[in-house]
N, C-alpha and C positions, 0 to 999 in steps of 0.2 A: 728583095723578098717581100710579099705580099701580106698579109694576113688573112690567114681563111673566117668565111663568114660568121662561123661558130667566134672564132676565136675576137672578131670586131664585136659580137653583140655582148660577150662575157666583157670587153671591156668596160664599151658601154654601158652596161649595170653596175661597174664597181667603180666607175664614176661618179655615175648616179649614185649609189649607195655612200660614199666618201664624201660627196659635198651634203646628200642629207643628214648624215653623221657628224659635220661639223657646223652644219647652221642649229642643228637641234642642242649643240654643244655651247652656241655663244648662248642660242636662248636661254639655258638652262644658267649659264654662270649671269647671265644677265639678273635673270630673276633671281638670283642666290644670291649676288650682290647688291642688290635691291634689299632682300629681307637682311641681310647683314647689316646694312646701314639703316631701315627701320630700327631693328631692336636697338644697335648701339645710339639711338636719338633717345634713350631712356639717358638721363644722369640725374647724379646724387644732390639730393636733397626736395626730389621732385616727389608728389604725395603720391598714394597710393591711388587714391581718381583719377588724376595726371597720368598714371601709367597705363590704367586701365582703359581711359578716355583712347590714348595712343596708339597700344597695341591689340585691347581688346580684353574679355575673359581669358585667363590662364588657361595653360593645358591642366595644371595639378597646381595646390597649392598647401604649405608645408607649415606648419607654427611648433616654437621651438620646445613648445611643452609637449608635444603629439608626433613629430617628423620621427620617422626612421632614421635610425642610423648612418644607412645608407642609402638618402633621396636619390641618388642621381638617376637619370635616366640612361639606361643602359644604352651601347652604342653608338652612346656621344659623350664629346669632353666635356671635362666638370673643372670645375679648380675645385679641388677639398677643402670645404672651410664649416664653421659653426653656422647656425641659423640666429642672430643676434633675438628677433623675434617675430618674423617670417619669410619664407620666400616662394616669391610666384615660376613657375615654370612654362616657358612659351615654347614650342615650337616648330619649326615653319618646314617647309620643304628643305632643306639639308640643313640648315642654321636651329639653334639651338639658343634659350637666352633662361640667362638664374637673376633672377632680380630680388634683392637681398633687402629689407625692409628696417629700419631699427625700431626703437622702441614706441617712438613720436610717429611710426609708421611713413617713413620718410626713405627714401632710395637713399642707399649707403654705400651699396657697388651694385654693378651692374655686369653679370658677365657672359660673353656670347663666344661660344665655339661651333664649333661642327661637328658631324656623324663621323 
């Protein structure tokens, strides 16, 4: 049996359309993997310019005499914890990062989830 012309060119597109769907897919985990492992190159005990130098200006930034109750930024994971006495919020194309400051303004955790 043959395949009619119609039916060779519809495949052809969902060919096409399948492998553009999946190179557009590595791309994407590519970059998300990428900013994943930027933010997690924050660790504890590193200053507040050391983070800033690394990642950049925060998206939002939170001090524990002023923060809401409920900082987090909606539609991404949070780990629920206190603000010792501040924390920066970055980010990125899917990745997310809470970088938790103590009193000496020194990285105390660091924590990166996703949407």
């Amino acid at each position: 049996m043959t395949l009619s012309r119609t039916k060779k060119v519809l495949l052809g597109i969902a060919i096409v359309v399948a492998v553009l769907l999946l190179v557009n897919s590595l791309v994407f985990q590519r970059a998300f993997k990428e900013e994943y492992e930027h933010f997690r190159a924050v660790k504890p005990g590193m200053t507040e310019a050391e983070v800033v130098k690394l990642l950049g200006q925060p998206y939002k930034v939170y001090e524990k005499a002023t923060a809401p109750k409920n900082y987090y930024v909606e539609g991404y994971s949070f780990k629920k914890r206190l603000i010792t006495n501040k924390v920066f919020v970055y980010i990125g194309t899917e990745p997310i990062a809470y970088i938790y400051f103590d009193d000496a303004n020194k990285v105390e955790e660091a924590f990166v989830g996703g949407s």
